[in-house]
Structures are given as structure tokens and as C-alpha cells.
N, C-alpha and C positions, 0 to 999 in steps of 0.2 A: 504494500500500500504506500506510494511513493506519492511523498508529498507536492501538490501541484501548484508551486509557489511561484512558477519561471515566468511564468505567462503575465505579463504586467497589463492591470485592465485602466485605460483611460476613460474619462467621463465622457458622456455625448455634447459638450462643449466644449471641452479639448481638441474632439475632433475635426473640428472647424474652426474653432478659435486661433487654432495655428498656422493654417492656410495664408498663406503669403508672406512668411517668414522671409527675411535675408537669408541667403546660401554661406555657407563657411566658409571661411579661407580657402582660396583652392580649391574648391567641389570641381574645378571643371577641367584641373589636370585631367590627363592621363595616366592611367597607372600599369605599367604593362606587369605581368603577370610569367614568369618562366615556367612551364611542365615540371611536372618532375621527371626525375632522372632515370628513376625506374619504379618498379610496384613500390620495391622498400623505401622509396623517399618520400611515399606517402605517410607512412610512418615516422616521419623521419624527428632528432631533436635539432635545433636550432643549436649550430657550434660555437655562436654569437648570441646569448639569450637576448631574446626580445620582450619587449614591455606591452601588454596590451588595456587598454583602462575598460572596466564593467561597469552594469549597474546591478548590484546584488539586491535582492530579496532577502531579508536576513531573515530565517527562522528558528536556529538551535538558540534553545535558551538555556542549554549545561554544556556549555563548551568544556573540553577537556582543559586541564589546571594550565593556565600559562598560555593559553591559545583565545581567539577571536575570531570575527570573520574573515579577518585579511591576515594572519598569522596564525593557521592552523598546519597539521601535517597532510594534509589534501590540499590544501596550495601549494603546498610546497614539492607535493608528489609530481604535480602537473610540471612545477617548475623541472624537477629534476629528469622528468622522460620527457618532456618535449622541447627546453630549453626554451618555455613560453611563462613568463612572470604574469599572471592576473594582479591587477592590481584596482580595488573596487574606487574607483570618481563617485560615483554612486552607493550608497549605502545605506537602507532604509529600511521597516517593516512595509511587509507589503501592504496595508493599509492606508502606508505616506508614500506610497511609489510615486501616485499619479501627479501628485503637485509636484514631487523630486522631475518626474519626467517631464511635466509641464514646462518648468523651468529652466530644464536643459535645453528642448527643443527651440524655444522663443528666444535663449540665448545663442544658438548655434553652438552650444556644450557639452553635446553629446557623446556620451563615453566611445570608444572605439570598437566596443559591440557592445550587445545588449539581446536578450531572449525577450522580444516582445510579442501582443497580440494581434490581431489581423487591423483592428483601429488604429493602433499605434504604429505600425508598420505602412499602412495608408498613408499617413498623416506624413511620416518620414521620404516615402517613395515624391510624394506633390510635393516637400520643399528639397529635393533632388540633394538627400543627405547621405545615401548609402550607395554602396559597388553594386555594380550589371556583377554577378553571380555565377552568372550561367555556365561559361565559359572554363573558370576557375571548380567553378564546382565540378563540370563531366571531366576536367583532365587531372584533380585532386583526389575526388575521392574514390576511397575503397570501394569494393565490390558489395563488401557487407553495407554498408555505409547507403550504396545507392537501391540498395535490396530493403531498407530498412526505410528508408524515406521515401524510395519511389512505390511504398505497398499501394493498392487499390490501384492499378494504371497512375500512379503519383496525383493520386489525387489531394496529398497533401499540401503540394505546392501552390492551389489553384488561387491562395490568399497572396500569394508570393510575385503574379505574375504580372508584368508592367507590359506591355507591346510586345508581349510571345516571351520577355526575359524574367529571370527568376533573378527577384530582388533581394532575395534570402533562401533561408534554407532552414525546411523545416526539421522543428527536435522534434521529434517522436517520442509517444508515449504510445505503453500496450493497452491494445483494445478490452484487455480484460478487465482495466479498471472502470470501464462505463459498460459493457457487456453486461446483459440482464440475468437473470436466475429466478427459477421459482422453486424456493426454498418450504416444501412441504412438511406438517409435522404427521410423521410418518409412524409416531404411535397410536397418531388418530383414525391413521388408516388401515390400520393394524383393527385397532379397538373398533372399528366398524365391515370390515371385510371389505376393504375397498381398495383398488390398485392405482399404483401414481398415475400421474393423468397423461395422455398422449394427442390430445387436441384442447384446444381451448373454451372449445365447447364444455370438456369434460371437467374442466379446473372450476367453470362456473356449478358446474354439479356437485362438483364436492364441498365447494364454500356450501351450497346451499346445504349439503348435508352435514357438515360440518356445525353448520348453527341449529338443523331442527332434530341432531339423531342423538344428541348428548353424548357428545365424543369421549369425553374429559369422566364421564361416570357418577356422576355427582347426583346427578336427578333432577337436575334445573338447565334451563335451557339459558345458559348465560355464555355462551361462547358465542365467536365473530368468524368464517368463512375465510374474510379476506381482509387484509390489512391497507386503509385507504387514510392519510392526512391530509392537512387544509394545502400541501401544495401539491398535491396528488400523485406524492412519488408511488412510482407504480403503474400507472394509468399508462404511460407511452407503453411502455413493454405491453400491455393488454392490445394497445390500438395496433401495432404492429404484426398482431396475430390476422388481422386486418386488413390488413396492408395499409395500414392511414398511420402517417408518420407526423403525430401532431404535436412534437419535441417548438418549443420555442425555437424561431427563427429558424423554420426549416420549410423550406419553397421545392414544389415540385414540378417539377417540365410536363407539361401534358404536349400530347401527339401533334396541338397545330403549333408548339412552340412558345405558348405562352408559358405561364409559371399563375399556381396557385400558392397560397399555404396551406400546408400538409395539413392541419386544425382544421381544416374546411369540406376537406372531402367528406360528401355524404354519407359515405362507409362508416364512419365514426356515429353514424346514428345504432348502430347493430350494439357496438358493446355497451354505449352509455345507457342503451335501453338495459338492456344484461344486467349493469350494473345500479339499475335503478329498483330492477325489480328486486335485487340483491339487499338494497340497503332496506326497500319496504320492508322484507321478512324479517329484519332486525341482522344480514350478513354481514353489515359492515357498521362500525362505532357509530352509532344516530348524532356522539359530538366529535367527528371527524374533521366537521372542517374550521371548529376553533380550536383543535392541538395541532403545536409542531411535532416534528417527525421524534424527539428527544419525549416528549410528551404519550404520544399514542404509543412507542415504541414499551411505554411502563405495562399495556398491557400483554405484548408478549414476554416479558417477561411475567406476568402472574399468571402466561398459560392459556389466556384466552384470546388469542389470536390462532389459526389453523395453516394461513398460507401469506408468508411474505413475501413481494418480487425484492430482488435487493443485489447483489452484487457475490461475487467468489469469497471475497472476504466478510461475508454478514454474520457469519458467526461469532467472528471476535469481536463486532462492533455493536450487534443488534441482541442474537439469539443464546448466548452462553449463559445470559443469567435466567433462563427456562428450563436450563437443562439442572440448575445444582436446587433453584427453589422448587419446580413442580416434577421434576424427571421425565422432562420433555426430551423427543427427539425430532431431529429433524434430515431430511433427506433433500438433497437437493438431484432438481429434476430438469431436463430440457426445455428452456421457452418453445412450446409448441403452436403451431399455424392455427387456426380455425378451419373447421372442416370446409372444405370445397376451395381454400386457400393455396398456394404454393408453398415453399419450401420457407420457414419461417427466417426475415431479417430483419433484427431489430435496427433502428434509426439510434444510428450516435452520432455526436459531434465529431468534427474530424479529432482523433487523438495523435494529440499535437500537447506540449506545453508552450509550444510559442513559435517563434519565428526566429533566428537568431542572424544578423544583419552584421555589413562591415561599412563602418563607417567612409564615405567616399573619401579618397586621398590617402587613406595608410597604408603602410609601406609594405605591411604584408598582409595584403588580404587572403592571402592562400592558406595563412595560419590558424583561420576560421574553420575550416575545411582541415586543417590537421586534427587542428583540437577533435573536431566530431569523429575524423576516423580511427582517435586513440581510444574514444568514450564509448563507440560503436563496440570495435573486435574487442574492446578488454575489458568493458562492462556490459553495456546492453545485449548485445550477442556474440559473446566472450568467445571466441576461436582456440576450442580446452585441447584441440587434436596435437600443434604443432609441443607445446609446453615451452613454450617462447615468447610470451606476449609481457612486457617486462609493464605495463600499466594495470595487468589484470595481476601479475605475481604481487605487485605494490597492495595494490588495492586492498587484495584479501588480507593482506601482512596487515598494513594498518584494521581493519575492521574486526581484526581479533583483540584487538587492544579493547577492554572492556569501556574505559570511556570515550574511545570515537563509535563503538559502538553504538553506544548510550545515548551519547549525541547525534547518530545520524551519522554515516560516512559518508553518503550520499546525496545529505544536504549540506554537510562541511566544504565538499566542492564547488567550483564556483556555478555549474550547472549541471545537467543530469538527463539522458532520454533511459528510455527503454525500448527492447524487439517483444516480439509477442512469441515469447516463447512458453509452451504448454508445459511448468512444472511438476503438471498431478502425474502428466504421464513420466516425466523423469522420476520422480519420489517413487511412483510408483513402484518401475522398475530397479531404484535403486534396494529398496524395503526387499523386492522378489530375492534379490543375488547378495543381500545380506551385507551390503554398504555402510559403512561411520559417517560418510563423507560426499557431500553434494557440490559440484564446481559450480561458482556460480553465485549460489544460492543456499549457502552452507549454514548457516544461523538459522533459517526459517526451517529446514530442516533437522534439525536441531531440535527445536521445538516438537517437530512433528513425533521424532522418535523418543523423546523422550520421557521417561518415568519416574520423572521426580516432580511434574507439573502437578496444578491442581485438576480435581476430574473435570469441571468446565471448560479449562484452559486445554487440557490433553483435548478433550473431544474438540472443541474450537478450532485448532491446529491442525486435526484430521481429517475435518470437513473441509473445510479452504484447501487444502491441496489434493485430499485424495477423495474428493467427489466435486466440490466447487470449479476447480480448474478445470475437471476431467469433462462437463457436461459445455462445456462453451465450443462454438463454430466460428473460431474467428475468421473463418473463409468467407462465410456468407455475413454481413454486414452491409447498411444502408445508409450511406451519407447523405444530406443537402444536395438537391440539383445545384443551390448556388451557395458559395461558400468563400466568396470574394469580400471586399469591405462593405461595409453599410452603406447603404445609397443615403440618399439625403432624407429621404423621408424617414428610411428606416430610424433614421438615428433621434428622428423627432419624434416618433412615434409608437416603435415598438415597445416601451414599456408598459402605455395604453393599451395596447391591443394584445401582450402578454397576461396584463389583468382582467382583461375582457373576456379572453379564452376560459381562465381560472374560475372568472365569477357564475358564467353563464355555462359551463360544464362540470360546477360544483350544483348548480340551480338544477341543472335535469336530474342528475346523481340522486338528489335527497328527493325530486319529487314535487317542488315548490314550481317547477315548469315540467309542461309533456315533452317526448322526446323530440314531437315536429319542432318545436321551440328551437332546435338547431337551427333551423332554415333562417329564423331572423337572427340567431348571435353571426351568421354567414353574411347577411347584410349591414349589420352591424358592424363586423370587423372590417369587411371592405370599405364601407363608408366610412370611417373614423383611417383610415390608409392603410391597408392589406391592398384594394385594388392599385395604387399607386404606387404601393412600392412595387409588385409584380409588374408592372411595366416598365418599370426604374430596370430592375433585372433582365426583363426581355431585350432591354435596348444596350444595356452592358456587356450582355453574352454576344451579342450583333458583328 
């Protein structure tokens, strides 16, 4: 569960407020760029260390004794194998990023990278502050490197790209950290004779049995079906069984070309009925939509909740304290389609932590591009075969040190991607052949095998990797038709029309509107600018 601190979010007056900046000193050299020399010089360290300035996110608050953000032994590891000194211009929690970044940008003082968001990277490409990429990047980087960024036909990049060039270069994060899960309590289904579900039709049969068959034994019908909050985590993963992908700020291509938002397809009328008739029979908390997810979560922990959507890691976050107060169990099961549906893909955001940019005019922009293919092969998809990768040998060396552990290794650096590598099936296999030791990913595994945890914490640790990881398809996944910067409207308006989705698909849910009631939150949301922005899009994509 890798902390997602990199991505720096600007305000929607940031994003226009800085439009017509003065250019830096120099933005309009030339900067030529040499090859390298051969595969290995992609790897290679700087014989001459080089200085490059950042803007860090600060998040470890137990730094190891004697250390800081800019004086740790992950700065310093960087230093010593790539001969690239980070040095943070920028230093802030991420809640003061945006004014830090505000004020760099209107000053033309922008660090010499930075891991920013697709608004802030906008904002950077119109006042012409960053390197054409392109170039440097297909002759820089590694194979893994271009395997790892360019997943989905690259469609990571699609925030990145100015006139066909790619103005940065996206850090990757794994899919698995936004990938859905339907975390079933699988003693319920035990204690009713019922089998995990294989369509989604069958999920809404079990919440409803769930609430009227007295799962739990007790004699009272006080248990809940399905787990629903006031901001409806949960709900996309349902619609997506659908095929309606009605994830905030997600626009779909239809056939003559234009773009809806996903929240608008009619199809969405099918589960929120589902889901209505669910909450009538008492299937889902009647005061759902004034708890947070911290809030509603207290009832699976006292055992009356049946089925959570939630992520690979929900056990250690959500469900552990149902297993030691009620001796709950829980199985996690494949997000499945709707009958007469296709192959089920849930809608994620691109996973990305950001965008990471080189500032126009530094002297080595190809050092961007190293840094990523040292973090590539010796962390995010660690190349264990050659036993020579002297960044992943470092890495682990420090991470055993109990307090960088403690602290985060991995947020001690100055940034971080991940590859979407399936660890349930490694653990797996590791557990089968009677393994100490997991490359990689050695501390979580750790955990997994260990026998001196507490019983929540053991089971917690066994569901996350050896059933959580194991039921995810990261192959089949659903992006944004569009996933470039905010148009103009968007930027005025989507917050309105995010709570307008919220209010008016919380309203069918409890029953206080009928399901037609979609058809006007559909003219609603276009009128207040959904229509506007989808033609904003139509003529962007052009």
C-alpha cells in the first residue's frame, strides 16, 4: 500500500491563474541530448555527480535518528549508484504543495523536476517550462522502463502529450491499488448454504439474503447485505458490472464521436434500481448517506455488514477487527459482469502518481530518464534473474535497517513508481517450495508467514496476498476515453456536477426519487456543463 503523495494537486485557479507567465531564463535554448553509448549506459552513474533540485512531498514523520528529508540514506543511495545528488528547492507537506507550487511557477522557480498532476503539468507545458521528452525518452530508456509506462497501448502518457510530443513521463503506479474486490463474509455463506457469487446479479441475491435469512444466528434480522457510504464507495465497481463507468471525471467516446459522461449512460438505471430495492428491504444502513467511510466501516467491524467492495488490501484496513471481535471470515471473490454483460472491466483512473517533467534548459535532461530506469529494474520491477542490479542490492540493504523501515524506504526517496506485479501468485509459490525469502517484496512476506503475529493481523496478511492479489485481472481494465487536462469548463465546473451525481444517485438509492428520476439528474448534469464540457473534449481529441 504505497503511499500516493507524488502527484501534486493544484487548485482550479491555479490553473488559469498562471496562464501567461514570463518564460525563464533561457527556455528557448536548445538543449541537445547524446544517446547513450550502449544498453549499460542506460544504467549508467554520473562520473561527475550532478545536482538536480525537486519538489518533495514530505511524508515520514519518524525519520531515522540523525536523518531528514534531504539527508537520509535513500538520498544518499541515489547519490551513490547514479552519481545524481537530489536536492529538495521545494519542501513541503502535501497539503502546502499547491501554494509552494503556485509560487514557483509565477516566479519562473521551478525546481529542475518535479512528479506533478495532469493540471499542473498543463499549466507548465502553456508557459513553455519543460523538455520535448520524446526523443530522450525512446533513446534513454530501458526496456522494462518502456514496458512499464507504455502499459495499456501507453495510455499513460495521453496527459503528457503537447503536438504528438510527450512533455513528461509518466511514474506508474500498480493497478492493484485502485482495482476493485468483492470481499465476501464467507461464514455467512457457509451458515446459509450458499456459494460465492459469479455474476452480479447473484451478489445482489445474497445481500438480499444476507439481511432476511439471519446469517449471523442470532434471531433478529439486524444484519446489512451490502456495504454503501455517503460517498458511495463501492457503487462504480457495481456500475461497471454494467458496463457504465460513472467514476468522477470519466467521458466516454460513443460511435459518432462525440463523448458523454460515463454517470449518464442509461444503463446505470439497472443497478441503482437493484440497489434501491436493496436499501427498501433494510440491505443496506437506512443512515448511509450521513456516515463517512471511517464511520459505516464500525459496522463491519461488529459483524453486520455481509459484503464489502474494497481493494487487495481491505483486510488490514477495513475487515481485521471482525475477525478477532465476532469471528468473522471473509473471502475475497472476483468483481463479476452482470448476466448478458461481457467480460467484467472495472473503470480506474489512469494509475499514475504523476507526471515527472524536466525543467527546459538543464543540462541533463536524460538524467530524468536514468533516474526512472534505476527505480524501474531495481524497484518497481526488480530484474532478480541477472543478481547484479546494484540499486535493488542497496535498497533491500537499507530496508532491513529497522528504522528506515519504520519510516518508509520508499517514501525516504525522493520518488517512487510501481509495475503491476501479481504477488499472491509469487507468495504463493514461494509458501508451495518452502521459501524464508521473497525478492522484492520481503517484509510483506514476512508478515505473511509469520507466527508470532496476532490472529487478526496473521489472517489480515493472508488475505491480501494469498487470495486479494490472486483474484485481480489486471489485463482487463477500463480507462477514460479522455484523460488529457481539464478543459475550461471542466475546471469551472466539475465539482458541481460531481455533487450533483452524488446527491441525485444517493436520492434514487434511499427511494426519496423513482428510478426514471435519472433521466432529469441526465439533464441536469448537462445543463449545469457535462454537455459543454463533452464538446470541449470532442474538439480537443480533433
Amino acid at each position: 500500500m504505497k503511499n500516493k503523495v507524488y502527484a501534486v494537486l493544484l487548485s482550479l485557479t491555479l490553473a488559469f491563474g498562471i496562464i501567461g507567465c514570463g518564460k525563464q531564463d533561457g527556455a528557448d535554448a536548445a538543449v541537445t541530448v547524446e544517446g547513450p553509448k550502449s544498453e549499460e549506459d542506460k544504467m549508467k552513474k554520473y562520473e561527475e555527480p550532478i545536482t538536480l533540485t525537486f519538489a518533495k512531498a514530505e511524508v515520514v514523520t519518524n525519520y531515522p535518528a540523525g536523518s531528514d528529508a534531504q539527508n537520509n540514506a535513500l538520498y544518499q543511495m541515489w547519490e551513490d549508484v547514479m552519481g545524481i545528488k537530489v536536492e529538495n528547492s521545494i519542501l513541503s507537506a502535501s497539503d502546502a504543495m499547491t501554494e509552494k507550487l503556485q509560487l514557483a511557477i509565477a516566479s519562473d522557480e521551478i525546481p529542475d523536476f518535479a512528479v506533478v498532476d495532469a493540471m499542473t503539468l498543463d499549466s507548465l507545458i502553456k508557459n513553455d517550462m519543460v523538455t520535448d521528452m520524446t526523443d530522450i525518452y525512446e533513446a534513454w530508456a530501458t526496456d522494462n522502463l518502456k514496458a512499464v509506462v507504455g502499459q495499456q497501448n501507453n495510455a499513460l502518457f495521453a496527459p503528457t502529450i503537447s503536438d504528438g510530443r510527450y512533455m513528461a513521463i509518466p511514474v506508474a503506479n500498480t493497478l492493484g491499488d485502485s482495482y476493485p474486490i468483492l470481499w465476501v463474509r464467507s461464514d455467512w455463506l457457509e451458515n446459509l448454504g450458499l456459494s460465492a457469487p459469479t455474476t452480479m446479479d447473484e451478489v445482489f441475491e445474497i445481500a438480499e439474503k444476507f439481511t432476511t435469512e439471519d446469517p449471523d444466528g442470532n434471531g433478529e434480522q439486524d444484519t446489512y447485505g451490502l456495504y454503501l457510504d455517503k460517498d458511495l464507495n463501492g457503487l462504480d465497481a457495481i456500475m461497471a458490472a454494467y458496463e457504465v463507468y460513472s467514476k468522477d471525471e470519466y467521458w466516454v467516446k460513443q460511435d459518432d464521436g462525440s463523448y458523454i459522461a460515463g454517470c449518464t449512460n442509461p444503463e446505470a438505471k439497472i443497478p441503482l434500481e437493484k440497489l434501491a430495492n436493496l436499501y427498501e428491504i433494510g440491505g443496506i444502513d437506512h443512515e448511509f448517506a450521513v456516515k463517512d467511510a471511517a464511520k459505516e466501516e464500525e459496522l463491519i467491524a461488529a459483524g453486520k455488514i455481509g459484503i464489502y467492495i474494497g481493494y487487495f488490501y481491505s483486510p488490514l484496513m477495513v475487515m481485521k477487527d471482525s475477525v478477532v471481535n465476532v469471528g468473522a471470515d471473509w473471502t475475497a471473490v472476483p468483481m463479476p459482469a452482470a448476466e448478458g454483460y461481457g467480460t467484467y472491466k472495472p473503470g480506474v483512473n489512469l494509475n499514475v502518481y504523476g507526471y515527472i517533467y524536466a525543467k527546459k534548459g538543464i543540462s541533463n535532461p536524460e538524467a530524468i530518464v536514468v533516474m526512472l530506469n534505476h527505480l524501474c529494474d531495481g524497484f518497481a520491477v526488480p530484474d532478480m534473474d541477472d543478481g547484479n542490479n546494484e540499486f535493488y542490492d542497496k535498497f533491500n540493504e537499507l530496508a532491513s535497517d529497522p528504522e528506515i523501515s519504520a519510516a518508509g524506504p520508499n517514501n525516504l526517496m525522493p520518488f517512487q513508481m510501481q509495475g503491476n506485479i501479481n504477488w499472491g501468485e509469487k507468495f504463493t509459490e514461494a509458501i508451495e517450495n518452502g521459501e524464508t525469502y521473497v525478492d522484492g517484496k520481503n517484509a510483506d512476506y514476512q508478515n505473511v508467514i509469520s507466527t508470532e503475529l496476532s490472529e487478526e493481523m496473521s489472517w489480515a496478511w493472508k488475505k491480501v496476498y494469498l487470495e486479494g492479489y490472486k483474484v485481480m485481472d489486471m489485463d482487463n481494465v477500463r480507462y477514460s476515453d479522455y484523460t488529457g487536462a481539464p478543459t475550461d469548463t471542466m475546471s469551472k465546473t466539475m465539482s458541481l456536477l460531481n455533487t450533483q451525481k452524488l446527491t441525485d444517485y444517493i436520492s434514487i438509492i434511499m427511494g426519496d426519487q423513482p428510478v426514471d428520476y435519472f433521466d432529469t439528474f441526465v439533464e441536469t448534469y448537462n445543463s449545469i456543463g457535462g454537455t459543454k464540457i463533452c464538446e470541449e473534449i470532442k474538439a480537443a481529441m480533433e
